[in-house]
Structure formats: C-alpha cells, structure tokens
mmCIF file as gemmi writes it, N, C-alpha and C atoms, coordinates in Angstrom:
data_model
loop_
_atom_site.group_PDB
_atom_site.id
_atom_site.type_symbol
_atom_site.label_atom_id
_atom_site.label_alt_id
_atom_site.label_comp_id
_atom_site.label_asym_id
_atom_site.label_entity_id
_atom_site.label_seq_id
_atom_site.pdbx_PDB_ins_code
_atom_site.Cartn_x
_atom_site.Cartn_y
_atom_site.Cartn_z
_atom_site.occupancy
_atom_site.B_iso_or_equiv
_atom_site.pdbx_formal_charge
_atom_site.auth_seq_id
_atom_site.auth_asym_id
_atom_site.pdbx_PDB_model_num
ATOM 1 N N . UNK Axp A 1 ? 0.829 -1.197 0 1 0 ? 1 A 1
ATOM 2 C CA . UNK Axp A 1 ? 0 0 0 1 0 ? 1 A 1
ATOM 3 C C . UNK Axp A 1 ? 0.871 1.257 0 1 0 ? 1 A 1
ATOM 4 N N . UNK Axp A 2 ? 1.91 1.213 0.602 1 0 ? 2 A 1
ATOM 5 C CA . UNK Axp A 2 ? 2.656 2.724 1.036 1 0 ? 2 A 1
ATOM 6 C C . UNK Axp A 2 ? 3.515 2.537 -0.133 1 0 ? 2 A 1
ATOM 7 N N . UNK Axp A 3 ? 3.608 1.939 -1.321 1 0 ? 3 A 1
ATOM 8 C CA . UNK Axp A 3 ? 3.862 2.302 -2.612 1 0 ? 3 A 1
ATOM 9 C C . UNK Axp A 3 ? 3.531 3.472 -3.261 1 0 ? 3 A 1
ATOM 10 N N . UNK Axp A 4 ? 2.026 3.536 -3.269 1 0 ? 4 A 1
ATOM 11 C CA . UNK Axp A 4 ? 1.088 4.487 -3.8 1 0 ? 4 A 1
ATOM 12 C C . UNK Axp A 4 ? 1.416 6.005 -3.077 1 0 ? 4 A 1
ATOM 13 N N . UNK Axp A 5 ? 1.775 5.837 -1.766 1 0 ? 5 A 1
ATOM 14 C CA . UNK Axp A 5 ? 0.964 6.736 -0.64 1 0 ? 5 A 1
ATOM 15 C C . UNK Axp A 5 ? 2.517 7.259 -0.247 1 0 ? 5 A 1
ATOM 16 N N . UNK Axp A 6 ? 2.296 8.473 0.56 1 0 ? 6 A 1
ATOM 17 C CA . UNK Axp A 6 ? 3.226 8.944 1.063 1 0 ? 6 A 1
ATOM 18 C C . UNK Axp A 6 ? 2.798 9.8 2.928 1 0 ? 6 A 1
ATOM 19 N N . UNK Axp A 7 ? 3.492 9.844 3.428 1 0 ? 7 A 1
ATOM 20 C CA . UNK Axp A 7 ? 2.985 10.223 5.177 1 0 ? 7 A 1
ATOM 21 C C . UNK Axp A 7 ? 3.507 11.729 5.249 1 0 ? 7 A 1
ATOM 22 N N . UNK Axp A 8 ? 2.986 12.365 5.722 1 0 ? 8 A 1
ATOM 23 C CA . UNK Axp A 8 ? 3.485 13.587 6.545 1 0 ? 8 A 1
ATOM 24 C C . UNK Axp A 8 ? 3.366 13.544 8.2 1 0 ? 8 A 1
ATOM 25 N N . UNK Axp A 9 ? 4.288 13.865 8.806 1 0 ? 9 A 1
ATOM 26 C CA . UNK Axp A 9 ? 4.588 13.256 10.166 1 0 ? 9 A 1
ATOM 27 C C . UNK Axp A 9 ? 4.478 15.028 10.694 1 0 ? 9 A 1
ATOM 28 N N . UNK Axp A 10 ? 3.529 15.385 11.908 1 0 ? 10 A 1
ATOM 29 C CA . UNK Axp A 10 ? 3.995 16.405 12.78 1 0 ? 10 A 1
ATOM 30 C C . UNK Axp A 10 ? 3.903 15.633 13.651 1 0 ? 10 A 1
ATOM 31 N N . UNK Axp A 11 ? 4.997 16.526 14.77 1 0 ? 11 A 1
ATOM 32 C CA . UNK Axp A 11 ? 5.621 16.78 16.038 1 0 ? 11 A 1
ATOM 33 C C . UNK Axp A 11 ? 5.865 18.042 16.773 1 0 ? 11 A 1
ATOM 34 N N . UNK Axp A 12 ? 5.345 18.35 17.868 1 0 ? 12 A 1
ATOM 35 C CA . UNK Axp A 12 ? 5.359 19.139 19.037 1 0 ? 12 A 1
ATOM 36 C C . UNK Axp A 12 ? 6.897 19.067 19.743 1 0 ? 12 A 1
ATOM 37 N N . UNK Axp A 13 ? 7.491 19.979 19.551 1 0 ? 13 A 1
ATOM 38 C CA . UNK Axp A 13 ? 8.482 20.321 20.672 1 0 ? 13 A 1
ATOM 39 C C . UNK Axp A 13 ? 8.505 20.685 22.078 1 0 ? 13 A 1
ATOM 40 N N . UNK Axp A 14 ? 8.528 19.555 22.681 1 0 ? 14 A 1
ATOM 41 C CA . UNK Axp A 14 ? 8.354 19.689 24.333 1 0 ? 14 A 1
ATOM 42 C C . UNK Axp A 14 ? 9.647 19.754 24.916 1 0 ? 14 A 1
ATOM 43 N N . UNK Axp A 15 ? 9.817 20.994 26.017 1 0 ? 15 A 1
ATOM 44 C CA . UNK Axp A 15 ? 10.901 21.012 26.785 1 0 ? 15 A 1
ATOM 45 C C . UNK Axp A 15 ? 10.729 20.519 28.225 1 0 ? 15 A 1
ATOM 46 N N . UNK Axp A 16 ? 11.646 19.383 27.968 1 0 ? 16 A 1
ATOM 47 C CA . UNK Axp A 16 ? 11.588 18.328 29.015 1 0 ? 16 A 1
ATOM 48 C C . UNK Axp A 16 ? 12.427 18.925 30.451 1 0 ? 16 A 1
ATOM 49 N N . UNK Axp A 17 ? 13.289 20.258 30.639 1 0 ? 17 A 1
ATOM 50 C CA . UNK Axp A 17 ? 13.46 20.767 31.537 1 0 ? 17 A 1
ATOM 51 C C . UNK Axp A 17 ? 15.347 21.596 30.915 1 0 ? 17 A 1
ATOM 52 N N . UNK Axp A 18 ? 15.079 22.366 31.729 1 0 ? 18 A 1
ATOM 53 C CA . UNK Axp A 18 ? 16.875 23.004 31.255 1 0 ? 18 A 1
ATOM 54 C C . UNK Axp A 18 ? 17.282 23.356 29.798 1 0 ? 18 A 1
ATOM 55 N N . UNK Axp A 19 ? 18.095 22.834 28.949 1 0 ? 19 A 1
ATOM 56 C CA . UNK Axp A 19 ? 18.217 22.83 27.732 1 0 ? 19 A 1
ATOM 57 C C . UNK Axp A 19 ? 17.81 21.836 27.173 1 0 ? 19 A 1
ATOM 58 N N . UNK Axp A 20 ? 17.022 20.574 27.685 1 0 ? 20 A 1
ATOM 59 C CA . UNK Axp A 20 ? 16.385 19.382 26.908 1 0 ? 20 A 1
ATOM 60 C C . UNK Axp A 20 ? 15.215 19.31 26.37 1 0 ? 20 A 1
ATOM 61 N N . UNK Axp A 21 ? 15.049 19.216 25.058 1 0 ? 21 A 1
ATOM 62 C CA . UNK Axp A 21 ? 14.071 18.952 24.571 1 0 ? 21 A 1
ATOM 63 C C . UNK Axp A 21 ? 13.824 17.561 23.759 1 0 ? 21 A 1
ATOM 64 N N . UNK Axp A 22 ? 12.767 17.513 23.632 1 0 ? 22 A 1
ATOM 65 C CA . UNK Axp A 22 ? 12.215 15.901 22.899 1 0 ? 22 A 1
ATOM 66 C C . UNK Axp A 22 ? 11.061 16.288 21.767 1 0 ? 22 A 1
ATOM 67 N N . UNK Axp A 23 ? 11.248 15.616 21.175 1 0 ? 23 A 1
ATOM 68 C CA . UNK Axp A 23 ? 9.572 15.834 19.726 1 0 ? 23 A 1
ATOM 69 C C . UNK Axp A 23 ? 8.461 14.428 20.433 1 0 ? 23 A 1
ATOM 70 N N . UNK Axp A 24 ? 7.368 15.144 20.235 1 0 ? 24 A 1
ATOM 71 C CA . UNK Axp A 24 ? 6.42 14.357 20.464 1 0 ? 24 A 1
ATOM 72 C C . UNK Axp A 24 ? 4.99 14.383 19.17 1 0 ? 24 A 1
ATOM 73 N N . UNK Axp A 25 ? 4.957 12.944 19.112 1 0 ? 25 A 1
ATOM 74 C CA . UNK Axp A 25 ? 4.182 12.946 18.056 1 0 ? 25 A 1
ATOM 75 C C . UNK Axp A 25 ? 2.418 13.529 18.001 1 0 ? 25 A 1
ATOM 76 N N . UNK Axp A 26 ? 2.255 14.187 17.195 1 0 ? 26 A 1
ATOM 77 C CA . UNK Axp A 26 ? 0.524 15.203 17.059 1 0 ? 26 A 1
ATOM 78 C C . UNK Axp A 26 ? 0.298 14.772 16.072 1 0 ? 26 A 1
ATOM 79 N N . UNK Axp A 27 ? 0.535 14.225 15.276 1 0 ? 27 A 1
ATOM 80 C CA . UNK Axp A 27 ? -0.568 13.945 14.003 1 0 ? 27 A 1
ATOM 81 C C . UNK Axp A 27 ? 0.457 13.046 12.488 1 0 ? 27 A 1
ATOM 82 N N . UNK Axp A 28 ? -0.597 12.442 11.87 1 0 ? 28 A 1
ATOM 83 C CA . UNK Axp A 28 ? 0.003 11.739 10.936 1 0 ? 28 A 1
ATOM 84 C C . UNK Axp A 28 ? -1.064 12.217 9.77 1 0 ? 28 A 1
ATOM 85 N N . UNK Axp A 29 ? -0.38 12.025 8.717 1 0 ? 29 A 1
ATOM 86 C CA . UNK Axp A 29 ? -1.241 12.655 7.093 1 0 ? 29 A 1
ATOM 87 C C . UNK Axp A 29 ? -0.875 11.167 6.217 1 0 ? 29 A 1
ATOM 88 N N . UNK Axp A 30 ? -2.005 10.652 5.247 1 0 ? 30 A 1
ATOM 89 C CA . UNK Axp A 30 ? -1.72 9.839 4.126 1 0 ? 30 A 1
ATOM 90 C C . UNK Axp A 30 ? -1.744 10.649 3.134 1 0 ? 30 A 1
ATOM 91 N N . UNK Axp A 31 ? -1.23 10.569 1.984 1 0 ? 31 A 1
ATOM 92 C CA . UNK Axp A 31 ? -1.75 11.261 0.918 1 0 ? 31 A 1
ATOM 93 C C . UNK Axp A 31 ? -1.413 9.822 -0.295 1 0 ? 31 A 1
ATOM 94 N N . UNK Axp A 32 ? -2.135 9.971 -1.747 1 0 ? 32 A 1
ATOM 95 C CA . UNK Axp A 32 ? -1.534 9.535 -3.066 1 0 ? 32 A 1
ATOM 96 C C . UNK Axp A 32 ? -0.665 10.307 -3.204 1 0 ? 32 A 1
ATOM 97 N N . UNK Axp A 33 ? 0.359 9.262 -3.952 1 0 ? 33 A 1
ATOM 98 C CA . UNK Axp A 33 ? 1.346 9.427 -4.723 1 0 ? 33 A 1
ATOM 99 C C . UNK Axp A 33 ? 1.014 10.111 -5.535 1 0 ? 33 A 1
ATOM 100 N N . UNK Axp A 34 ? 1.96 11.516 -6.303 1 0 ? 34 A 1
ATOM 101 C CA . UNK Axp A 34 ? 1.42 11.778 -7.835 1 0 ? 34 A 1
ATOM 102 C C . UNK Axp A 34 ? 2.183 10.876 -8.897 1 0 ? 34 A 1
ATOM 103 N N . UNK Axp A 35 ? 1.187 10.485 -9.799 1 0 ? 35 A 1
ATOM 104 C CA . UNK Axp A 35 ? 1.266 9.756 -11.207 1 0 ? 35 A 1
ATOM 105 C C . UNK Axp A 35 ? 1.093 7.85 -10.485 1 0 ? 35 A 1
ATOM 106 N N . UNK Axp A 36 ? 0.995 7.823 -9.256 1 0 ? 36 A 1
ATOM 107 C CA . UNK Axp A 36 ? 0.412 6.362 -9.038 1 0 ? 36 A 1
ATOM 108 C C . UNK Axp A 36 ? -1.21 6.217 -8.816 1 0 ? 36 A 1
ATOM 109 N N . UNK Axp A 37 ? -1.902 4.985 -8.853 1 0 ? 37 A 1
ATOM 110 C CA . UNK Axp A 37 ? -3.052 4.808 -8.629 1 0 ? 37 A 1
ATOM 111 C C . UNK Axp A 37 ? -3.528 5.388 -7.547 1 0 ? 37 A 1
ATOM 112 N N . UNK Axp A 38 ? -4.894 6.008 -7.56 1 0 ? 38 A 1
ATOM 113 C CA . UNK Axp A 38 ? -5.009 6.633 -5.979 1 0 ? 38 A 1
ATOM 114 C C . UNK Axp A 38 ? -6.194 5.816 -5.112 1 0 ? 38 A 1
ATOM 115 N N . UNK Axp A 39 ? -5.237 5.164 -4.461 1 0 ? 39 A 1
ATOM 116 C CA . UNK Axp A 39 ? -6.233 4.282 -3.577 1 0 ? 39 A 1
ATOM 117 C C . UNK Axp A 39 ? -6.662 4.972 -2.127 1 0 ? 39 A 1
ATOM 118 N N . UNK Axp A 40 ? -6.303 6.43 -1.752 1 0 ? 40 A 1
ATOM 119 C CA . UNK Axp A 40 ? -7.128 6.978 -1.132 1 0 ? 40 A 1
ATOM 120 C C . UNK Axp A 40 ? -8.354 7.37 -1.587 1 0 ? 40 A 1
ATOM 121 N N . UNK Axp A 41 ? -9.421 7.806 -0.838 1 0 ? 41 A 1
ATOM 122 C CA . UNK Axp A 41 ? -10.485 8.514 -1.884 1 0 ? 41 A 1
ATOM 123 C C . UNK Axp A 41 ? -11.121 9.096 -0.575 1 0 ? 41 A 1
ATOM 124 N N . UNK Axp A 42 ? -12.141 10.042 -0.166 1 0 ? 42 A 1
ATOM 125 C CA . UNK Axp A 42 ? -11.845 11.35 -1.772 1 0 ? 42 A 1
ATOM 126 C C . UNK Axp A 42 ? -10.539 11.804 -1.198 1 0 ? 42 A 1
ATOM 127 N N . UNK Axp A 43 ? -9.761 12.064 -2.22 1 0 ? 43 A 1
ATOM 128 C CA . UNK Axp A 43 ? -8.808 12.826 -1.803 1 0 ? 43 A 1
ATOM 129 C C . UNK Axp A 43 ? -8.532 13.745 -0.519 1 0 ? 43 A 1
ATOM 130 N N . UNK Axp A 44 ? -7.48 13.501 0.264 1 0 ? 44 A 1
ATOM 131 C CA . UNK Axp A 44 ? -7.191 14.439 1.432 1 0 ? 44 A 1
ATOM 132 C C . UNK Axp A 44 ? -6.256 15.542 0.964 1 0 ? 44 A 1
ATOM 133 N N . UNK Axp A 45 ? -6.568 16.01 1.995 1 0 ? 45 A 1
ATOM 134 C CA . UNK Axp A 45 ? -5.73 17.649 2.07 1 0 ? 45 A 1
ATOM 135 C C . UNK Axp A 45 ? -5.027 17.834 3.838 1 0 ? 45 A 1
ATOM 136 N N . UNK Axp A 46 ? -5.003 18.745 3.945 1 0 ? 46 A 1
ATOM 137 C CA . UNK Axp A 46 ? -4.475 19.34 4.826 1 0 ? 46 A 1
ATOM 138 C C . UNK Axp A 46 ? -5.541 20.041 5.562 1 0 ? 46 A 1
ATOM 139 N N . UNK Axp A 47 ? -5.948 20.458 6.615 1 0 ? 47 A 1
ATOM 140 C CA . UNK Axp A 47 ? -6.995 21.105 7.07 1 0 ? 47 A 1
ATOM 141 C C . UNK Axp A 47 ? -6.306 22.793 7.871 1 0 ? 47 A 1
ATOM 142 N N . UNK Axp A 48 ? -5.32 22.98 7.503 1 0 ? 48 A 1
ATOM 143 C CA . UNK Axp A 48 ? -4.521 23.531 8.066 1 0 ? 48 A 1
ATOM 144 C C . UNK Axp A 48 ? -3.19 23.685 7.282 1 0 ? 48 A 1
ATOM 145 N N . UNK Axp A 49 ? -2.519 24.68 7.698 1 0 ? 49 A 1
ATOM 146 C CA . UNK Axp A 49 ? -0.481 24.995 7.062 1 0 ? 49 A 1
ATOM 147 C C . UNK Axp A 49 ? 0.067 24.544 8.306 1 0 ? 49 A 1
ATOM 148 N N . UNK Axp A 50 ? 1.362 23.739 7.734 1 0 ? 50 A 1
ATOM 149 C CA . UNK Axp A 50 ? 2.191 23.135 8.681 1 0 ? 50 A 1
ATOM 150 C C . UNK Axp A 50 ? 3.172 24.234 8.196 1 0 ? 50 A 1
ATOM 151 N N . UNK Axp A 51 ? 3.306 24.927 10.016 1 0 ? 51 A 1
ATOM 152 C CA . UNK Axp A 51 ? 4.233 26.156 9.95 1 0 ? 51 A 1
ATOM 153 C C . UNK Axp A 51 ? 4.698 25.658 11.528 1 0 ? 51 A 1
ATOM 154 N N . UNK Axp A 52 ? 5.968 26.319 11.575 1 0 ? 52 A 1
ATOM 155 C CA . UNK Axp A 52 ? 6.142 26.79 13.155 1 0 ? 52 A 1
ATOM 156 C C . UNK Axp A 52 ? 5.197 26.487 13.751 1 0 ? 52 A 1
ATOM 157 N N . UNK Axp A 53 ? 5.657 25.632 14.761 1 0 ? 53 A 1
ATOM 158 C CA . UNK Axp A 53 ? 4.746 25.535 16.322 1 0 ? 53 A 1
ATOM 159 C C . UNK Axp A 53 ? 5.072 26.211 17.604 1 0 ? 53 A 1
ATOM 160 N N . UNK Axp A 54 ? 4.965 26.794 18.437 1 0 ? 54 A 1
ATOM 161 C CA . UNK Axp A 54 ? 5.191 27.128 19.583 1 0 ? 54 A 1
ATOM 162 C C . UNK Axp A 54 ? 5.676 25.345 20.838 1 0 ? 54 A 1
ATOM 163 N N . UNK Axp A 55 ? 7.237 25.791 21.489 1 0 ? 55 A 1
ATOM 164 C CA . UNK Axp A 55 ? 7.65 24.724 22.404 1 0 ? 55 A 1
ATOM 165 C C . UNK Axp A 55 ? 6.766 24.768 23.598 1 0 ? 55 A 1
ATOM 166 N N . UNK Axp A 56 ? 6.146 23.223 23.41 1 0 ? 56 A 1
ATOM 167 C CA . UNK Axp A 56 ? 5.38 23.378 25.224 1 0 ? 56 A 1
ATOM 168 C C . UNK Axp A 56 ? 6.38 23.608 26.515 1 0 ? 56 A 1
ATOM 169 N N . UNK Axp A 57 ? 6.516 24.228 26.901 1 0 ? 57 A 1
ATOM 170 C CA . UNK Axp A 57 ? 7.485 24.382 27.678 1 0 ? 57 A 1
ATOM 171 C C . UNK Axp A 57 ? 6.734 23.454 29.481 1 0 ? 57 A 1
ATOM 172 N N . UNK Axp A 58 ? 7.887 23.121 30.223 1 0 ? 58 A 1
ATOM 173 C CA . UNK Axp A 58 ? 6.809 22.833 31.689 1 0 ? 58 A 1
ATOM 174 C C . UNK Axp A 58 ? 6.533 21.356 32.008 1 0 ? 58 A 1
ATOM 175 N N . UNK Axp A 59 ? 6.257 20.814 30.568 1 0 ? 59 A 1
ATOM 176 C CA . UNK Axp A 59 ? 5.834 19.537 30.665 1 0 ? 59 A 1
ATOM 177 C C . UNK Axp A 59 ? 7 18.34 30.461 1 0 ? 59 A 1
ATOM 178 N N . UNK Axp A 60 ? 7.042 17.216 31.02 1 0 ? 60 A 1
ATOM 179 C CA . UNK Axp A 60 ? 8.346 16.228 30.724 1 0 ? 60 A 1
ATOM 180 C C . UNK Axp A 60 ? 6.955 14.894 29.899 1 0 ? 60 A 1
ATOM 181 N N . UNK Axp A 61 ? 8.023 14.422 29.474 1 0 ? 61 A 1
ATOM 182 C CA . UNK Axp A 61 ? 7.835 13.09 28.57 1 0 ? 61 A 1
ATOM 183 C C . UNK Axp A 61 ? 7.863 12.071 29.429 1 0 ? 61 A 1
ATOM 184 N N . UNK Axp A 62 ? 7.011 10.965 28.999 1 0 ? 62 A 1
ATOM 185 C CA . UNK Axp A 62 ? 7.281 9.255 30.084 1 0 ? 62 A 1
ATOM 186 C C . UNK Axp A 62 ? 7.694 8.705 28.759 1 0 ? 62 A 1
C-alpha cells in the first residue's frame, strides 16, 4: 500500500526541563502518490499549514 501513498509526520516540541528537549508525536497525514493509482479517496488535504509551532514548555515526557 505505502507504494502508492506517502505520510506527513507532525511533532510538538516539548521542553523536558533546562536545555532538553524531545519531539512528540501530534498527528500523521496519508496522501496519493502523484502519477500512481489513488487508492485513497476522496482525496485528502491538509486542514490547516504546517508552519512553526510554539515549544510546550513545563511539561516532561514518560
């Protein structure tokens, strides 16, 4: 299947304390391939621009 398809991966920058930080995963995207069969349907988009996020600052990771 992930022939066809391709992922867009976001991540949140959390500062885990001091100068440490970690990425934490917020969201996953499928899309078709262009010029392969499109075995998504109906077509997705984006519901939103993947820009700059603001670091959660405060919070630690398990």
């Amino acid at each position: 299947v992930m022939e066809y398809c391709y992922t867009i991966h976001e991540y949140r920058v959390v500062q885990c304390g001091g100068n440490r930080f970690s990425l934490a995963p917020s969201g996953m995207w499928v899309f078709n391939k262009p010029g392969y069969p499109a075995i998504i349907t109906p077509p997705t988009r984006l519901d939103r621009e993947l820009d700059a996020r603001d670091v959660v600052r405060g919070k630690t990771m398990e």
